[in-house]
C-alpha positions in Angstrom: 3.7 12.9 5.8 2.3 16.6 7.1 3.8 18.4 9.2 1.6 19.6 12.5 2.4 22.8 14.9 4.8 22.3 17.7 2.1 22.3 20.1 2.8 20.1 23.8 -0.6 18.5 22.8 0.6 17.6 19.1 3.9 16.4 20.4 2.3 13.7 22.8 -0.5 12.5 20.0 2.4 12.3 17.3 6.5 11.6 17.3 8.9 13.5 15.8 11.0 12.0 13.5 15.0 11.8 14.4 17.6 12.5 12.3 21.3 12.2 12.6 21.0 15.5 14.1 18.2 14.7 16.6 14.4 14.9 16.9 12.6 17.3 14.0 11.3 20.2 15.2 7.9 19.5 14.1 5.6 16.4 15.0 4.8 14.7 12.1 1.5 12.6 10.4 1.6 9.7 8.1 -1.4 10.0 5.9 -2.4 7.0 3.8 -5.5 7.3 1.4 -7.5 5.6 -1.4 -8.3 7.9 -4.6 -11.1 7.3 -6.9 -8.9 7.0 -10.5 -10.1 8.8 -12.7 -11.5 12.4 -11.2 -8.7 12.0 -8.0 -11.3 12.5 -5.5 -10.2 10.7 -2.2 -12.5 8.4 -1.0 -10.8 7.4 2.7 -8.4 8.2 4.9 -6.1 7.4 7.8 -3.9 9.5 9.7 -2.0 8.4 12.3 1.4 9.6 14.0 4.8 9.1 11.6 6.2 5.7 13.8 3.5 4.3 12.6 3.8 2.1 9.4 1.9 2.4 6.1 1.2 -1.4 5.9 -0.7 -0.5 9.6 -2.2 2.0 8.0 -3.5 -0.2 4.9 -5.2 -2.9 7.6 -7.2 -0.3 8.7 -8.7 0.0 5.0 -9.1 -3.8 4.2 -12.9 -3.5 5.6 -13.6 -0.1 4.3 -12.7 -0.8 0.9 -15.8 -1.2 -1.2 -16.9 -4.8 -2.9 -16.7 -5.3 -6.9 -13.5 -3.0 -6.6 -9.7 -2.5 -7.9 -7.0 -0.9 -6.2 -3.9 -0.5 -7.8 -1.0 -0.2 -4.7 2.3 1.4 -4.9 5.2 -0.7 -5.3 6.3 -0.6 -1.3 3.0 -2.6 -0.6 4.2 -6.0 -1.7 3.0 -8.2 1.5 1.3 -11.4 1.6 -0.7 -10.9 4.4 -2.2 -7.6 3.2 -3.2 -8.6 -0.3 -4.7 -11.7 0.8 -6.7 -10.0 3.2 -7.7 -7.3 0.9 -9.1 -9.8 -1.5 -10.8 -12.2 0.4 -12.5 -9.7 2.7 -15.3 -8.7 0.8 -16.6 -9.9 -2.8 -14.7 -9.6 -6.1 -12.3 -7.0 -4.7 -9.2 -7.2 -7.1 -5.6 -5.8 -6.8 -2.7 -4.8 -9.1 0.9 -3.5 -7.7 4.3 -3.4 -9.7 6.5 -6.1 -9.0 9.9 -5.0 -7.9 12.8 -4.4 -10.7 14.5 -7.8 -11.1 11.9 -10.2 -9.0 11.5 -13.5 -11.0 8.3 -15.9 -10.9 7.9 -18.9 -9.5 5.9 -21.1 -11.9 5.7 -24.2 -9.2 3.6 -22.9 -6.7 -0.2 -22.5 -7.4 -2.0 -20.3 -5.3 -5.4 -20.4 -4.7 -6.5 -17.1 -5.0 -4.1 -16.0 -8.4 -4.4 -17.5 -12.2 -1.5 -16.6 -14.2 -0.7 -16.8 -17.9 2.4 -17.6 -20.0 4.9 -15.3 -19.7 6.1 -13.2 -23.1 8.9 -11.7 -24.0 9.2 -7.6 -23.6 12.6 -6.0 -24.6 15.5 -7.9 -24.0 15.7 -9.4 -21.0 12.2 -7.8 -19.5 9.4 -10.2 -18.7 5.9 -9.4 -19.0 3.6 -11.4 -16.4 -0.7 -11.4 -16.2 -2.5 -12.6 -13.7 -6.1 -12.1 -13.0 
């Protein structure tokens, strides 16, 4: 999130977020980028006002993201929709998030689109999953 001058023409393109207290007193901008991993460059960006939401955001990337590719997501990215889109939009475009602390798999369900591996043991009650 940035922060943009209280300008009348800032406050109509973007909302300011309430609090318990009110509005903010600057509009904010919900920035949402992909970085290239190992020299940190950013390679895209969106921008758009703070009501709007990060998985909106994300959509907007799905075609820009480039083919034989990786991303690794942030945890708060876990939807369907999105990853499915982002891997069957282009060719061999691959993704990795963390799973959520305490989400279990389902070993009954095959999906199409994910090839999994026996689970093994890490810790003491951790479980360690692969899927490529």
């Amino acid at each position: 999130m940035w922060r943009t001058p209280d300008t009348p023409d800032n406050a109509a393109a973007f909302a300011k977020p309430g609090t318990q207290h009110g509005e903010t007193a600057y509009p904010q901008v919900r920035m949402l980028c992909q970085m290239e991993l190992t020299s940190h460059l950013l390679v895209q960006a969106v921008m758009e006002s703070c009501a709007v939401n990060e998985m909106v955001l994300a959509e907007q990337l799905v075609a820009r993201t480039p083919d034989h590719s990786l991303t690794l997501f942030d945890k708060g990215f876990y939807s369907l929709g999105l990853l499915h889109a982002w891997q069957t939009t282009g060719s061999e475009r691959h993704w990795l998030l963390p799973l959520k602390k305490g989400t279990h798999a389902s070993w009954g369900v095959r999906m199409p689109w994910c090839v999994s591996t026996p689970v093994h043991r890490r810790g003491r009650s951790g479980r360690n999953c692969r899927t490529r």
